[in-house]
NUKEMI-977263 format. One record per residue (C-alpha): x, y, z. Coordinates in Angstrom, 2 decimals. Layout:
! NUKEMI-977263
<pt px="X" py="Y" pz="Z"/>
...
END
This chain:
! NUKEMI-977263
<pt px="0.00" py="0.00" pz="0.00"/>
<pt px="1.14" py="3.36" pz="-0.97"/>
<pt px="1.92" py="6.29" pz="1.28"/>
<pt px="-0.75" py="8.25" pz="2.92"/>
<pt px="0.85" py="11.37" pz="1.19"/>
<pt px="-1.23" py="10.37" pz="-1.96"/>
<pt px="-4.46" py="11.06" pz="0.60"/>
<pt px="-3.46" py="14.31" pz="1.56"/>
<pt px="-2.62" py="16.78" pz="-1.28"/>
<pt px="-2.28" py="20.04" pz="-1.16"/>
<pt px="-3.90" py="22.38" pz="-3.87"/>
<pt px="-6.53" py="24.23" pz="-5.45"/>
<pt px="-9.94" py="22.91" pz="-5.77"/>
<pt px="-13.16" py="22.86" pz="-6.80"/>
<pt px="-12.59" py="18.99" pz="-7.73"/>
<pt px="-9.48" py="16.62" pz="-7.01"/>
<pt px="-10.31" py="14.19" pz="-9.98"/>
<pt px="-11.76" py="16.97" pz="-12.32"/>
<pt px="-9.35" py="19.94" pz="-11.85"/>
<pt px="-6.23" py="19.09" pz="-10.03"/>
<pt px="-5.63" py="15.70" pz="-11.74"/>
<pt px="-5.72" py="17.47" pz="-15.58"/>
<pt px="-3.88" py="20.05" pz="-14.49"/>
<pt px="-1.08" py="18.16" pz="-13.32"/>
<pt px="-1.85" py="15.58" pz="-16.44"/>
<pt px="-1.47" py="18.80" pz="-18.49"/>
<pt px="1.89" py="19.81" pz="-16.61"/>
<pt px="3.14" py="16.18" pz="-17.22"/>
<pt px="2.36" py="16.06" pz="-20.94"/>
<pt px="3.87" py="19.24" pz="-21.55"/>
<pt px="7.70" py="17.51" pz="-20.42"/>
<pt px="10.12" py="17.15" pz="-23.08"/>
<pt px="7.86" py="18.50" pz="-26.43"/>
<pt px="9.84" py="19.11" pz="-28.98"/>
<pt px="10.13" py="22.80" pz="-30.11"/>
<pt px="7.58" py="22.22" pz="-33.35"/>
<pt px="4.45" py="22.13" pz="-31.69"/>
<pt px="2.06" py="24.75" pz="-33.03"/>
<pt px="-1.17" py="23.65" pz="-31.38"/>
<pt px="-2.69" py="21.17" pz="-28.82"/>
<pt px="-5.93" py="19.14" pz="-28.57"/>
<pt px="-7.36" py="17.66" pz="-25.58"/>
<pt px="-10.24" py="15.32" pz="-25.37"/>
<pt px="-12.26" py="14.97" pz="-22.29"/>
<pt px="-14.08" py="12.19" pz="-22.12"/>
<pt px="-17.27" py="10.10" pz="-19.60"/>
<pt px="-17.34" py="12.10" pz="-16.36"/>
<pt px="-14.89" py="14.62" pz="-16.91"/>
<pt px="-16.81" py="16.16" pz="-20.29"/>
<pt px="-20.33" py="15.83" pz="-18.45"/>
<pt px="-19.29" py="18.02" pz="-15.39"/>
<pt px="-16.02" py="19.67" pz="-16.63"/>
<pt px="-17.39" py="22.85" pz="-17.37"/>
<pt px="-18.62" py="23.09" pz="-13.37"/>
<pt px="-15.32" py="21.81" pz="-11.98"/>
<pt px="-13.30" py="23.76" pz="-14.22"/>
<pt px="-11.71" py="21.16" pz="-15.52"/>
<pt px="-11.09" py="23.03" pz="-19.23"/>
<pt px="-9.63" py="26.05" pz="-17.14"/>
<pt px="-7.07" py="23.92" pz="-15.15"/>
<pt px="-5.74" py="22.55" pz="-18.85"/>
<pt px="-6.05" py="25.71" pz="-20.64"/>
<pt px="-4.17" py="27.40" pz="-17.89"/>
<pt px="-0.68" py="24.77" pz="-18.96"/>
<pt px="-1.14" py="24.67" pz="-22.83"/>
<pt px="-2.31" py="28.27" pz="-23.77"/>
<pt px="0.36" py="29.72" pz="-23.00"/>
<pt px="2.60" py="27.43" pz="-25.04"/>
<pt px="0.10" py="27.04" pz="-27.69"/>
<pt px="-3.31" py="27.74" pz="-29.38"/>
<pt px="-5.43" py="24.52" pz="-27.55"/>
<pt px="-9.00" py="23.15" pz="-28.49"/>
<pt px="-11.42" py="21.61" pz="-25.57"/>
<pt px="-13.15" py="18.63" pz="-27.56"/>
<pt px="-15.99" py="17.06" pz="-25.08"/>
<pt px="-17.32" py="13.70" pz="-25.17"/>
<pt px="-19.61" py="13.23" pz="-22.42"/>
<pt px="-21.37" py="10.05" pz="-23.95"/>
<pt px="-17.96" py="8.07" pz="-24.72"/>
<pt px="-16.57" py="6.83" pz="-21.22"/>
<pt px="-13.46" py="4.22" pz="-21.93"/>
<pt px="-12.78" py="1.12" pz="-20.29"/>
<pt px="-10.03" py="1.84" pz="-17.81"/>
<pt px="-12.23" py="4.57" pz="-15.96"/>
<pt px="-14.89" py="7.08" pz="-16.72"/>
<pt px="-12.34" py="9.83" pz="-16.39"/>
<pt px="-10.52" py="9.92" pz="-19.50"/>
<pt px="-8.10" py="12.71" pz="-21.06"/>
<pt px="-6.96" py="12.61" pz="-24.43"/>
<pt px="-3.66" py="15.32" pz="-25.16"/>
<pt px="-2.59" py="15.59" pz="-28.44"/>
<pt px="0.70" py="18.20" pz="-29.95"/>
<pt px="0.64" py="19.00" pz="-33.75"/>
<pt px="2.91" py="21.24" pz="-35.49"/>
<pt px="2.54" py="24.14" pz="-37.93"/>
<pt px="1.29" py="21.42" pz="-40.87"/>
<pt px="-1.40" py="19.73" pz="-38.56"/>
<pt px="0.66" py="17.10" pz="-38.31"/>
<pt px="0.45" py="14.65" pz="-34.89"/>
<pt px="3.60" py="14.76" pz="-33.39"/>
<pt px="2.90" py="14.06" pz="-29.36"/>
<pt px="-0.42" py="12.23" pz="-27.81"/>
<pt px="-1.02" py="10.84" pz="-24.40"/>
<pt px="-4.15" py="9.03" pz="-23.14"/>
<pt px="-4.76" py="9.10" pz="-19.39"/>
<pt px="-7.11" py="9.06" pz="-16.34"/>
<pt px="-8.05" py="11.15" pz="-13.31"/>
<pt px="-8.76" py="8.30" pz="-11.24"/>
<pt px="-9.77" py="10.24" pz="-8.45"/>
<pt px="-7.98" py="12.16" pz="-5.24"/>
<pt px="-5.33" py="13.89" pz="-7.74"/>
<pt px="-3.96" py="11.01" pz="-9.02"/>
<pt px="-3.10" py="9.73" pz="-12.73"/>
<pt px="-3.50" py="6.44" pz="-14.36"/>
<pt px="-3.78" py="4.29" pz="-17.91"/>
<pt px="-2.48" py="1.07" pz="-18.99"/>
<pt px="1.53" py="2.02" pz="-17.68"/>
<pt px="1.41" py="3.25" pz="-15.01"/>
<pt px="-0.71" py="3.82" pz="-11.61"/>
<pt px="-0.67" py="6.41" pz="-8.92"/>
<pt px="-2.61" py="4.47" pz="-6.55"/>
<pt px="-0.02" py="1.83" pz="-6.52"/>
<pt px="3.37" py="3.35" pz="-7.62"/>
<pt px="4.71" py="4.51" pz="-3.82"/>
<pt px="4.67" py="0.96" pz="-1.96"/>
<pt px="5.38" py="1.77" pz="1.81"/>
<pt px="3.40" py="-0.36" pz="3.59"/>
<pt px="3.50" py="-4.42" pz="3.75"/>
<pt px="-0.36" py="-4.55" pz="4.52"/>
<pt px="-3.25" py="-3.48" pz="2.53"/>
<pt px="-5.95" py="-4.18" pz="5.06"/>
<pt px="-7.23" py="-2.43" pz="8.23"/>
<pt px="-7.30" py="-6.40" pz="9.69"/>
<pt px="-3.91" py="-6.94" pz="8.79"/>
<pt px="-2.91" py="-4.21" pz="10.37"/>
<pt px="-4.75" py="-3.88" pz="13.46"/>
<pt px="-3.42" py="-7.68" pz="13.55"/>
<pt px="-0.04" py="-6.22" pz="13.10"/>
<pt px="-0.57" py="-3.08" pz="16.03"/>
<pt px="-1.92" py="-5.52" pz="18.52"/>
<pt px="1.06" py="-7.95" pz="18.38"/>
<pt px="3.49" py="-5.78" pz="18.44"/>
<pt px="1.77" py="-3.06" pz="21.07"/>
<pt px="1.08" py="-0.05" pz="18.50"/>
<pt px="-1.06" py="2.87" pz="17.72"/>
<pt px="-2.45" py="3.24" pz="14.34"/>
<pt px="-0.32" py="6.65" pz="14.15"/>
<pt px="2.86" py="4.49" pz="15.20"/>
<pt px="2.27" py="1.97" pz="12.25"/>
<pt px="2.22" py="5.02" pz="9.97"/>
<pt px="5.23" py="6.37" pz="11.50"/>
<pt px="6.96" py="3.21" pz="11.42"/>
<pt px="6.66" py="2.71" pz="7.85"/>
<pt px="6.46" py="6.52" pz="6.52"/>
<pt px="9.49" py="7.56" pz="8.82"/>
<pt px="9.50" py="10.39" pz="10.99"/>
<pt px="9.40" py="12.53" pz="8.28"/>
<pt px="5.76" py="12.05" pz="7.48"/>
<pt px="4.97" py="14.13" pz="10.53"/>
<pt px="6.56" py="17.50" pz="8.61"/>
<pt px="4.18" py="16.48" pz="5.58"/>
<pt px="1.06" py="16.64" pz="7.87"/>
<pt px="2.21" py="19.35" pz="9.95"/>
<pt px="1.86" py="21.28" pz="6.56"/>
<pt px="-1.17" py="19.51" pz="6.35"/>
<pt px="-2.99" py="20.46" pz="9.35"/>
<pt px="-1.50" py="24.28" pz="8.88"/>
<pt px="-3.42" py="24.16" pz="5.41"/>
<pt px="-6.41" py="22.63" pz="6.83"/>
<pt px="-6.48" py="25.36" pz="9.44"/>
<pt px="-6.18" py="28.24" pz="7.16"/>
<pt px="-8.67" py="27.14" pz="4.85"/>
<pt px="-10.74" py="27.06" pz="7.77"/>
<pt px="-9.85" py="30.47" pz="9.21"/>
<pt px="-10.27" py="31.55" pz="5.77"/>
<pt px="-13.87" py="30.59" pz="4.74"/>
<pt px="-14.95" py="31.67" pz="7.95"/>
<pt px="-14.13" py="35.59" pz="7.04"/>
<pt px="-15.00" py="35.44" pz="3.46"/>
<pt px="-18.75" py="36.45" pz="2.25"/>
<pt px="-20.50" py="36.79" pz="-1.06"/>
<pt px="-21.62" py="34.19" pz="-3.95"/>
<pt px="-19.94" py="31.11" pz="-5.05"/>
<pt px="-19.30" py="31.12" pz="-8.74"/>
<pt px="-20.60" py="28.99" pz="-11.20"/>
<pt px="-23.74" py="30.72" pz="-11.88"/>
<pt px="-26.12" py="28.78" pz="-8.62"/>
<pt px="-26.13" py="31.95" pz="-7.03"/>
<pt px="-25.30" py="30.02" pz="-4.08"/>
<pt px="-24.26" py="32.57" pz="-0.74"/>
<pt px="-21.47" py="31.44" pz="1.49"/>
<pt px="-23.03" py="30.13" pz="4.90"/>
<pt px="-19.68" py="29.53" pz="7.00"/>
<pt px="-19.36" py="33.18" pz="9.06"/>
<pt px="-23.46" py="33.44" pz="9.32"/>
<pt px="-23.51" py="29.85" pz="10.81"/>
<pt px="-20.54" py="30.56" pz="13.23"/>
<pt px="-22.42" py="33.70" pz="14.13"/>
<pt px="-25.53" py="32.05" pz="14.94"/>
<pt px="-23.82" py="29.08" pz="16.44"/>
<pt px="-22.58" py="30.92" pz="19.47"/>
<pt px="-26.00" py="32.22" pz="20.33"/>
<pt px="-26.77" py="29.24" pz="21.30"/>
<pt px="-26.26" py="26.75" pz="24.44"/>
<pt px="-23.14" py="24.28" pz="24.74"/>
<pt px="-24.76" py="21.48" pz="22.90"/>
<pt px="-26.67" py="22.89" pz="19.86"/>
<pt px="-23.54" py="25.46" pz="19.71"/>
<pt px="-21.02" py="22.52" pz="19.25"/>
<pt px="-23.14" py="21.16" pz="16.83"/>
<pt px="-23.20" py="24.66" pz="14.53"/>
<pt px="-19.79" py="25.43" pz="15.04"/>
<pt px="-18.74" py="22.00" pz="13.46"/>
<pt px="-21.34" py="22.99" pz="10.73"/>
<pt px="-19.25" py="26.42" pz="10.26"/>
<pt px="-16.16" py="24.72" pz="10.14"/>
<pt px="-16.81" py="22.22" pz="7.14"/>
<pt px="-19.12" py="24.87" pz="5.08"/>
<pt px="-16.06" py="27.21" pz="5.32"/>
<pt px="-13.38" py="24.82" pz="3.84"/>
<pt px="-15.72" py="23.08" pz="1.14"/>
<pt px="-16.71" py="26.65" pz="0.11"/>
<pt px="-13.40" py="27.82" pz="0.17"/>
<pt px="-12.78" py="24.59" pz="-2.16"/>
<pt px="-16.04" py="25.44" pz="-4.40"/>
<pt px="-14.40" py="29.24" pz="-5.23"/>
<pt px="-11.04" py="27.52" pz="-6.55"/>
<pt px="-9.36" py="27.91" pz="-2.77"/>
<pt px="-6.42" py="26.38" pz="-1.42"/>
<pt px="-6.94" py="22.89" pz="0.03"/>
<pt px="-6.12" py="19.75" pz="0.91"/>
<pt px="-7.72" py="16.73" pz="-0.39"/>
<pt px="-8.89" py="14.35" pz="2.55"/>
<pt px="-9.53" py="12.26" pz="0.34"/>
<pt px="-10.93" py="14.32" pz="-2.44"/>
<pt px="-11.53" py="18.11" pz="-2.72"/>
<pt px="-15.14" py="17.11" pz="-2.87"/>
<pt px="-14.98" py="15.69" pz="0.27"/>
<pt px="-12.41" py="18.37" pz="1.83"/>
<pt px="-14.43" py="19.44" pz="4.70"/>
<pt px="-15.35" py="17.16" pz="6.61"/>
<pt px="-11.91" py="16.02" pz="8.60"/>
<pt px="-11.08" py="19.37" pz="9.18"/>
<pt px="-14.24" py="20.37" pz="10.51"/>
<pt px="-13.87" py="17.77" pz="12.58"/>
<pt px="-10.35" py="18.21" pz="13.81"/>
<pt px="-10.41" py="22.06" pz="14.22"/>
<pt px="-13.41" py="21.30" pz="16.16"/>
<pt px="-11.60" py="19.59" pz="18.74"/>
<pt px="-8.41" py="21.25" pz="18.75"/>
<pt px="-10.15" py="24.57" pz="20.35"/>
<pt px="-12.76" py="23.00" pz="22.46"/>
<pt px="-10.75" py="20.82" pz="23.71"/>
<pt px="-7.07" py="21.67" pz="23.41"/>
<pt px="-5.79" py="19.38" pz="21.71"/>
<pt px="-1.69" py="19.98" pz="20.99"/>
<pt px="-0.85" py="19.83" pz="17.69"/>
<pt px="1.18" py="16.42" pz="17.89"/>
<pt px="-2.25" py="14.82" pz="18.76"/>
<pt px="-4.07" py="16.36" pz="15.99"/>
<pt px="-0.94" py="15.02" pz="13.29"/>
<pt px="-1.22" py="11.58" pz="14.84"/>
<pt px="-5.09" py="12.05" pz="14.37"/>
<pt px="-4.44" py="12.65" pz="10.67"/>
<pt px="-1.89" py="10.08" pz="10.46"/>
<pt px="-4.83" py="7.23" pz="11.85"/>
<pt px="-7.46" py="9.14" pz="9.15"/>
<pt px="-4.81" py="9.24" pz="6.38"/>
<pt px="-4.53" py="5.09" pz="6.95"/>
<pt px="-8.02" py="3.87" pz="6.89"/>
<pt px="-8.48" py="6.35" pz="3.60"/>
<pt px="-5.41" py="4.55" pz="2.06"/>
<pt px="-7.52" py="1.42" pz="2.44"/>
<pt px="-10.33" py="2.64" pz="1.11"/>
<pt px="-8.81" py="4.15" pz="-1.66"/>
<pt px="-6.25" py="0.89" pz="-2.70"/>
<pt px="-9.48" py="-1.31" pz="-2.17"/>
<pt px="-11.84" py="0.34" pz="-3.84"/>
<pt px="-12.07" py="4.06" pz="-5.16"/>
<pt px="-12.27" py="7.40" pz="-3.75"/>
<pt px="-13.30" py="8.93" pz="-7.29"/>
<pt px="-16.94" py="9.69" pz="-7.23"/>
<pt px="-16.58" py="8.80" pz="-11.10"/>
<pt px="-16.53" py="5.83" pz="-10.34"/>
<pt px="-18.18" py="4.47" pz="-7.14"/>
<pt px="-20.32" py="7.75" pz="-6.39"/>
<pt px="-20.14" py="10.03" pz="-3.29"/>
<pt px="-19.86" py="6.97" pz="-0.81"/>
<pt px="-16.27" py="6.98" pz="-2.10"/>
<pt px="-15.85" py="10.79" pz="-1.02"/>
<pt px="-17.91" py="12.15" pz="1.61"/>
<pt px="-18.45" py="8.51" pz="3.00"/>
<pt px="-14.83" py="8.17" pz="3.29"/>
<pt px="-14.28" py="10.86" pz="4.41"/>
<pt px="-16.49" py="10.76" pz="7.10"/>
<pt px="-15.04" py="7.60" pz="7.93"/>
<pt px="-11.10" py="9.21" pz="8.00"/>
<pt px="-12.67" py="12.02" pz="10.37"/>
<pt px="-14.70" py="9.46" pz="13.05"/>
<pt px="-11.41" py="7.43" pz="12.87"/>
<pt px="-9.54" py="10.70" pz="13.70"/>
<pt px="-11.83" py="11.82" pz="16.52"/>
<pt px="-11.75" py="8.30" pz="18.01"/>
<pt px="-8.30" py="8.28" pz="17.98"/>
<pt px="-8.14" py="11.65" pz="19.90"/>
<pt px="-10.27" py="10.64" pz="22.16"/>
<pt px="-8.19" py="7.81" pz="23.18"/>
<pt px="-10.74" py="4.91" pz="21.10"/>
<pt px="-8.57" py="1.49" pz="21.05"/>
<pt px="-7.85" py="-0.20" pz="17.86"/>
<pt px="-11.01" py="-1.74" pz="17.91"/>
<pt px="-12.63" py="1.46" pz="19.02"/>
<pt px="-11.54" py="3.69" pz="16.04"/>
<pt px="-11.68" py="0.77" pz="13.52"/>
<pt px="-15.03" py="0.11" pz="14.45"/>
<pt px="-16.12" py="4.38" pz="14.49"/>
<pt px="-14.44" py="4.54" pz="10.62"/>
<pt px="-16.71" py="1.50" pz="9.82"/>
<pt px="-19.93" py="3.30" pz="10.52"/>
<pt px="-18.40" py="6.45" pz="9.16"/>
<pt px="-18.28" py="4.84" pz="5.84"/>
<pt px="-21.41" py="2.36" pz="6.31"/>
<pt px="-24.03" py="5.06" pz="6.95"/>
<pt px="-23.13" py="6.56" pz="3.42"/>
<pt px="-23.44" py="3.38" pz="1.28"/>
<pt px="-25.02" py="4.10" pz="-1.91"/>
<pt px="-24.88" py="7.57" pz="-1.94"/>
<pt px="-25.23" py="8.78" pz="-5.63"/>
<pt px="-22.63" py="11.93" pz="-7.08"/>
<pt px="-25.46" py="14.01" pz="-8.40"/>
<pt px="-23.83" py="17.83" pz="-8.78"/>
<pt px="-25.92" py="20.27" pz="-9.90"/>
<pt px="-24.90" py="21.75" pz="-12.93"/>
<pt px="-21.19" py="19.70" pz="-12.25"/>
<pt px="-20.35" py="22.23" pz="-9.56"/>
<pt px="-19.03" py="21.26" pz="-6.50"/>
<pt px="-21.74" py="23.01" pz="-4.33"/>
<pt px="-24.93" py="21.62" pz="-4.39"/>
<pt px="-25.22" py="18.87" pz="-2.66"/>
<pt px="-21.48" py="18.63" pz="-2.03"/>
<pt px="-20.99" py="21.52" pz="0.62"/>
<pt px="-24.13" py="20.39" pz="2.48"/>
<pt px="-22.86" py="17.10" pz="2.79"/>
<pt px="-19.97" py="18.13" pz="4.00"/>
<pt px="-21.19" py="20.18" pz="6.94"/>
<pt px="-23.37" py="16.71" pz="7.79"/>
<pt px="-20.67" py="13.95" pz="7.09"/>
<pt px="-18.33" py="15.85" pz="10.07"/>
<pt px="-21.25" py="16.08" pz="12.59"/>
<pt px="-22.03" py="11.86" pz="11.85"/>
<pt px="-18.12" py="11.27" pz="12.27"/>
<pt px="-18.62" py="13.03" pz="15.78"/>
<pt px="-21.98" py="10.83" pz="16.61"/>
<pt px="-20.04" py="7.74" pz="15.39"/>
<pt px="-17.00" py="8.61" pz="17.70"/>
<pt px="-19.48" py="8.21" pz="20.36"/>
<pt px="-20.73" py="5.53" pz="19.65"/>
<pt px="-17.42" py="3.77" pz="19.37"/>
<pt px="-16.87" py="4.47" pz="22.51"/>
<pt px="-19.87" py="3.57" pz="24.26"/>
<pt px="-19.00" py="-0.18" pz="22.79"/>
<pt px="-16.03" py="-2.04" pz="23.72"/>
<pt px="-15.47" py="-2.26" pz="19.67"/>
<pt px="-17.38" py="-5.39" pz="19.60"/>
<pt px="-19.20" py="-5.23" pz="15.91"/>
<pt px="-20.57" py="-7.79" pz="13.06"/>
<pt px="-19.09" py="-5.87" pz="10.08"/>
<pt px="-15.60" py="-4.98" pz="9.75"/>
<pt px="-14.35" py="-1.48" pz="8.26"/>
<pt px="-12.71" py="-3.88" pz="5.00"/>
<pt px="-15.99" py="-5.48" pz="4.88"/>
<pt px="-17.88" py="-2.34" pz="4.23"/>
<pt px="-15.01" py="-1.09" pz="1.81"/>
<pt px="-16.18" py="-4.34" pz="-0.39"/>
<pt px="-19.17" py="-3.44" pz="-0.58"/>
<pt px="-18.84" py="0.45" pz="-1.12"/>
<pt px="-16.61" py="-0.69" pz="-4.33"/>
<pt px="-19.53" py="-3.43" pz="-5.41"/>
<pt px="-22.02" py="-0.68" pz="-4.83"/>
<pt px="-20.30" py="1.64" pz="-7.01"/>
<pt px="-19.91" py="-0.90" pz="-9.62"/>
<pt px="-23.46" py="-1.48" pz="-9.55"/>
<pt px="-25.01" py="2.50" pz="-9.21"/>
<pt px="-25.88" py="3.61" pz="-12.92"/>
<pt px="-23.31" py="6.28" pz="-14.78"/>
<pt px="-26.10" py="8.35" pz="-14.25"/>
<pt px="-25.59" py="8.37" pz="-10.66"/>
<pt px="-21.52" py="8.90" pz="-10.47"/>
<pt px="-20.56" py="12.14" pz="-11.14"/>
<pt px="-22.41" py="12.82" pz="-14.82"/>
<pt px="-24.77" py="15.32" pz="-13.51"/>
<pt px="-27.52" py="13.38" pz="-15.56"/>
<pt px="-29.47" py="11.70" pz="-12.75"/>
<pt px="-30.55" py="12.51" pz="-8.98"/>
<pt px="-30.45" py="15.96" pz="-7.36"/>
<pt px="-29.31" py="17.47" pz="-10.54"/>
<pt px="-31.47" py="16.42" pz="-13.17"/>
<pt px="-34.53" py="17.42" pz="-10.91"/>
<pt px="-33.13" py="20.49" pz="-9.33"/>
<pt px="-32.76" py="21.80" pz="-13.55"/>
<pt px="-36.22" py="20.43" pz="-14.39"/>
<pt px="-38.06" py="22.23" pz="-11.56"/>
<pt px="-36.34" py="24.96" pz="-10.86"/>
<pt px="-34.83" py="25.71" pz="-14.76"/>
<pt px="-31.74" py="26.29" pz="-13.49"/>
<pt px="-28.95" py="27.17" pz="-16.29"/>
<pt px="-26.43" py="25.52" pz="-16.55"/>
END
């Protein structure tokens, strides 16, 4: 399994799979072209021509290969190739129209690349097990933490990449909580972080917890939605949640920043396993594969701060992930708002509720966290294209037929 650096990334949003992974396919494809190239074309194909326009996606590629070259945008939302829907097609000609560079890959979700030669997902190898039950096997036999697996087999270093992490996570935070006004892509849709903070602390201890974490997640996924600076935890789709979650905690209850990397170290493995088991591309198993995951990182995270056993946290990251089974990726209009941010704000406060109920078990349960990562990827397999991240089905096709939104 490969390093949990390739579940935290740092960089722009609105979408990990749709606007960070062609940019950096763009950046890539650019390398070594020889000095005749007069003009690109890129193809975007299945998922990433349905909701490019709303993710940006022909921004992030336009932004590498304009300024080297006149580039085309060819979309073709009804051809999705085999290897995954996510498919992008650069091609270099020079002055006679003449094909003289061309590179097929995929955005196969979280940032990272893949085709027939090569794969992101499985290119770092760090880790001997690709389970969470071979590895809380592992921790209990040899008396370890979840974090001190990580740092056994990441190195000590790993704790500078998540310090950088956490300081990103914070700011983004920080950040959406100040900033007003409307999200672009043409919803109309006001940021809600400040007002909900506001209103939050009008009320008592409990409900106020509750809003505050609700404040916290709508400020990083909007910051994400307006093209912000983010980390993906597992996806930019998903990038509120764990923060909400962990900034939560840090200043209601104090929690020193060692305890909060460790916490992301324990949320960074159980999304490793979810991603090298089944997807965290909502192209290709739906939003159970993001905000489900997610939700199941940030429960894992709280349990672990919390002081949850291994049992404890694996079983709080199981229900994480199990309460958002079959959960369709429905965008309206392909942005990354509607239902995303919403979700967002609700996927942090159920990793709280199933942090508690962790811990009011002895971590006794039926249905292991690997279990449920089977069945999220069967799921996925099974939910209609309609349903993953085409903007043709669900919450999108009916919020445009009833309330004519354009798109």
């Amino acid at each position: 399994m490969e390093s949990i650096k390739q579940i935290y990334k740092i960089g722009n949003g609105p979408s990990s799979s749709h606007t960070m992974g062609p940019k950096r396919a763009a950046e890539i494809f650019i390398q070594d072209l020889p000095d005749t190239v007069a003009s690109f074309r890129t193809t975007l194909y299945g998922s990433l021509a349905a909701t490019g326009v709303g993710h940006m996606t022909d921004v992030a590629v336009l932004d590498v290969l304009r300024p080297i070259a006149p580039t085309i945008i060819v979309w073709e939302p009804k051809t999705e190739l085999d290897f995954h829907p996510n498919g992008i097609r650069f091609e270099a000609f020079d002055a006679e129209n003449i094909l003289i560079k061309e590179w097929l890959v995929f955005s196969v979700g979280g940032g990272s690349l893949a085709n027939e030669e090569f794969d992101e997902r499985t290119s770092q190898e760090v880790y001997p097990h690709n389970t969470i039950t071979e590895i809380m096997d592992y921790c209990k036999a040899n008396s370890l933490h979840y974090w001190e697996y990580v740092e056994k087999y990441e190195g000590p270093e790993i704790w500078e990449h998540l310090d950088e992490v956490w300081k990103v996570m914070k700011e983004a935070v920080e950040r959406g909580l100040d900033e007003v006004g409307i999200l672009p892509g043409g919803l109309n849709l006001r940021r809600k972080a400040g007002d909900y903070m506001i209103r939050a602390k009008g009320y008592g201890s409990n409900v106020q917890s509750r809003g505050l974490v609700y404040s916290y997640a709508l400020a990083v996924s909007e910051e994400n939605a307006a093209g912000g600076r983010i980390v993906t935890a597992p996806t930019c789709g998903s990038c509120g949640v764990l923060p909400a979650v962990l900034y939560h905690l840090s200043t209601s209850r104090s929690f020193t920043p060692k305890r909060i990397h460790r916490a992301l170290a324990t949320a960074g493995l159980f999304g490793n396993v979810a991603r090298t088991n089944a997807s965290i591309s909502g192209a290709e198993v739906g939003c159970q594969g993001e905000v489900g995951v997610a939700c199941s990182m940030a429960a894992a995270a709280a349990n672990q701060l919390f002081g949850g056993t291994l049992k404890q946290i694996e079983y709080a990251a199981e229900m994480g992930l199990e309460h958002h089974l079959g959960l369709t990726c429905d965008p309206v209009c392909g942005l990354v708002q509607i239902p995303c941010i919403e979700r967002n704000a609700f996927a942090a406060a159920r990793a709280l509720d199933a942090n508690t109920y962790a811990n009011f078990s002895d971590g006794t349960h039926r249905v292991s966290f690997d279990q449920v990562v089977s069945v999220m990827k069967q799921t996925g397999k099974d939910l209609p294209s309609i349903y993953r991240e085409t903007s043709e089905g669900g919450l999108a096709l009916h919020e445009q037929s009833i309330q004519s939104i354009t798109c």
